[in-house]
NUSE-953812 format. One record per residue (C-alpha): residue in one letter; x, y, z. Coordinates in steps of 0.001 Angstrom, whole numbers, plus 524288, in hexadecimal, padded with zeros to 5 digits. Layout:
<bators>
AXYZ...
</bators>
This chain:
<bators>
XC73B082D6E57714XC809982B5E57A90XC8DB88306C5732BXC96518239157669XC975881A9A56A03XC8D60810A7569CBXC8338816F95747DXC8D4D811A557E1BXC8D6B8172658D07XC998B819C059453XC995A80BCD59C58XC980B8043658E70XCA3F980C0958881XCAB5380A2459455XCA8FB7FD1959501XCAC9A7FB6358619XCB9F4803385873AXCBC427F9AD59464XCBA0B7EF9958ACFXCC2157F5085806FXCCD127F86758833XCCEEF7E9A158EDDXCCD077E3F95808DXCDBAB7EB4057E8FXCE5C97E17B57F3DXCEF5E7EA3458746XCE4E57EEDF5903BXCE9527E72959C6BXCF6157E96759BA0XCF3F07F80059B10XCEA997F6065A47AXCF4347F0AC5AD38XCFFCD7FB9C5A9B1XCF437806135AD61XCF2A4800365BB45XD00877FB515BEEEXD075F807D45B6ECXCFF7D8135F5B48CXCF730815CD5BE65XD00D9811DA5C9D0XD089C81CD25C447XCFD75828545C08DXCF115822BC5C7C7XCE9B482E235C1DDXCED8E82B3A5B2DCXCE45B82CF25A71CXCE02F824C959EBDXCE4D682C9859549XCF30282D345997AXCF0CA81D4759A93XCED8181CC358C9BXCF99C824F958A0DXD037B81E095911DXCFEE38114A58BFDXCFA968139058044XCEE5580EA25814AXCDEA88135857CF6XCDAC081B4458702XCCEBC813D458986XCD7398093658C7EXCDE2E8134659559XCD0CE816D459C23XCCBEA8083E59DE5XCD8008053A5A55BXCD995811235ACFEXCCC6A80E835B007XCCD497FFA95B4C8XCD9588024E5BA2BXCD46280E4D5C3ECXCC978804C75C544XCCDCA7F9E65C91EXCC7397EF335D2CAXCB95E7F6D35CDDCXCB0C17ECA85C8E7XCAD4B7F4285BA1DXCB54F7FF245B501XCAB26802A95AB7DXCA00F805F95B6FAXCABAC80B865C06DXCB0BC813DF5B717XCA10F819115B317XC9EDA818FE5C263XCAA468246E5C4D6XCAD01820835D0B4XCB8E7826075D3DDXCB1F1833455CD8AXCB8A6832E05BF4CXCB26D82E575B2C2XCBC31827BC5A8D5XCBDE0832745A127XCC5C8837195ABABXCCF5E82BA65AB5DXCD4F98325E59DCEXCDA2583F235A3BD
</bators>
């Protein structure tokens, strides 16, 4: 049996914080300071420090570090499971 609330697996409570996190009505314009801002000036930021700076839930912090060091993949939700650049998100918050 799994611990997460619900019975949930890791790719259904991703998906629901993805879905959380866009349902935030300042999540694109965050979004958009992360990638134009942030990450042009510390490209190895956490989402923690994200959260921080902006002020912001830090699962919003990790969706859009996430989709933003993701970008032009086709799901973040499978390409952040599929570690393919060898880090899990749980590395993303420092």
């Amino acid at each position: 049996m799994s611990n997460n609330p619900g019975g949930l697996g890791k790719e259904e409570l991703w998906d629901a914080l993805v879905q959380t996190a866009h349902a935030l009505l300042m999540y694109k314009s965050h979004k958009r300071y992360v990638e134009e801002t942030l990450l042009k000036q510390r490209p190895d930021i956490t989402a923690q420090e994200i959260a921080i700076r902006l002020a912001i839930p830090i699962g919003e912090a990790l969706v859009i570090l996430s989709e933003t060091r993701n970008s032009g993949k086709s799901t973040v939700a499978k390409d952040v499971g599929a570690k393919s650049d060898g880090r899990s998100l749980l590395d993303y918050t420092g």
